[in-house]
C-alpha positions in Angstrom: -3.2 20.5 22.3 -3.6 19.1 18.8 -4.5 16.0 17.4 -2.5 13.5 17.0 -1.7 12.2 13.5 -0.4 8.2 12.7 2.6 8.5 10.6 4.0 5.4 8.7 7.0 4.4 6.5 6.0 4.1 2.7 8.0 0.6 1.7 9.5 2.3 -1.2 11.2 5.6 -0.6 11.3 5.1 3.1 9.9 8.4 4.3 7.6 8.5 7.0 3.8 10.2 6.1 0.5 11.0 7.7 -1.5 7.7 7.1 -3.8 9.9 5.1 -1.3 10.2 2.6 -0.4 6.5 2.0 -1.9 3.2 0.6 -2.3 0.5 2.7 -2.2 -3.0 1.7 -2.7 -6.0 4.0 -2.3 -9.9 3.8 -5.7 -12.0 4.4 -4.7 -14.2 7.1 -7.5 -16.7 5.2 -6.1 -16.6 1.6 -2.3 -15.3 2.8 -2.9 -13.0 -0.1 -1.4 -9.3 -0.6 -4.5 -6.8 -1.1 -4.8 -3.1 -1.0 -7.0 -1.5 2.1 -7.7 1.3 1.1 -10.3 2.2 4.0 -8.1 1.2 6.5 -9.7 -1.1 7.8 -8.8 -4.6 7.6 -7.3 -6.7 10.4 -3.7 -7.6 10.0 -0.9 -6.2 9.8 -0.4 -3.5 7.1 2.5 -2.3 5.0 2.0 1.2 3.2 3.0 3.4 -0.4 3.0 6.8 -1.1 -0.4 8.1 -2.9 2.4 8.5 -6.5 2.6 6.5 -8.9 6.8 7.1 -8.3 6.5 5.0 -5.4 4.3 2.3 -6.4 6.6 1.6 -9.3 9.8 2.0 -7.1 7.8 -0.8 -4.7 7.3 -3.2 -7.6 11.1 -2.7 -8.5 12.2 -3.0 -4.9 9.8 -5.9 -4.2 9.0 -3.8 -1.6 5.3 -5.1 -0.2 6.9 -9.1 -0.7 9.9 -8.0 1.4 7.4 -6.7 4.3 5.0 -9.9 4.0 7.1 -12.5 2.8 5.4 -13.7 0.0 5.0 -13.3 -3.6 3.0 -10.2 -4.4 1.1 -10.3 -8.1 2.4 -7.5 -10.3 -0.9 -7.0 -11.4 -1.6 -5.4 -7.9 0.9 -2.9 -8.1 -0.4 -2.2 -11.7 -3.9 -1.6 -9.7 -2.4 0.7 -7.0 -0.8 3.2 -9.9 -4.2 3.2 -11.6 -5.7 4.1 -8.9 -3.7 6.7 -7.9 -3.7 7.8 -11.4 -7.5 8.1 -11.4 -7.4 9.7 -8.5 -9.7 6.7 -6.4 -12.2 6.6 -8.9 -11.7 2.8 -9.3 -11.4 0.0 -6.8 -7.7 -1.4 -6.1 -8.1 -5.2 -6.8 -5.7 -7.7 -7.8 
């Protein structure tokens, strides 16, 4: 038998992905504020985008990530998340 892989929904286009393949951001339950976990790692629960800068920009239009925590989301973190991607994870996703 195989391994089994975690899929999840990306908040913009909707399809469902390996977790590998998707950015996930998560709200500090401390702060209530939207931040990018990229290790996976944080408690709480998580909402995720497609690793393409398509998606991240279709999120910020949708209001995608404040739709799934319902709160305001700084566009500067969405701005982030493209760079990122762009860079390929050379720099930190902060905002």
């Amino acid at each position: 038998m195989g391994k089994h892989t975690a899929v999840r929904m990306c908040v913009a286009c909707r399809r469902m992905r390996p977790t590998q393949e998707l950015i996930r951001f998560v709200r500090d339950s401390g702060t209530d504020a939207v931040m990018a976990d990229p290790e996976k790692k944080r408690f709480g629960r998580g909402a995720y985008i497609c690793r393409n800068p398509e998606c991240v920009r279709l999120a910020a239009k949708k209001k995608g990530l404040e739709r799934h925590f319902k709160r305001p989301v700084s566009a500067m973190l969405y701005a982030a998340a493209e760079e990122w991607i762009i860079n390929q994870g050379q720099n930190d996703l902060k905002g």
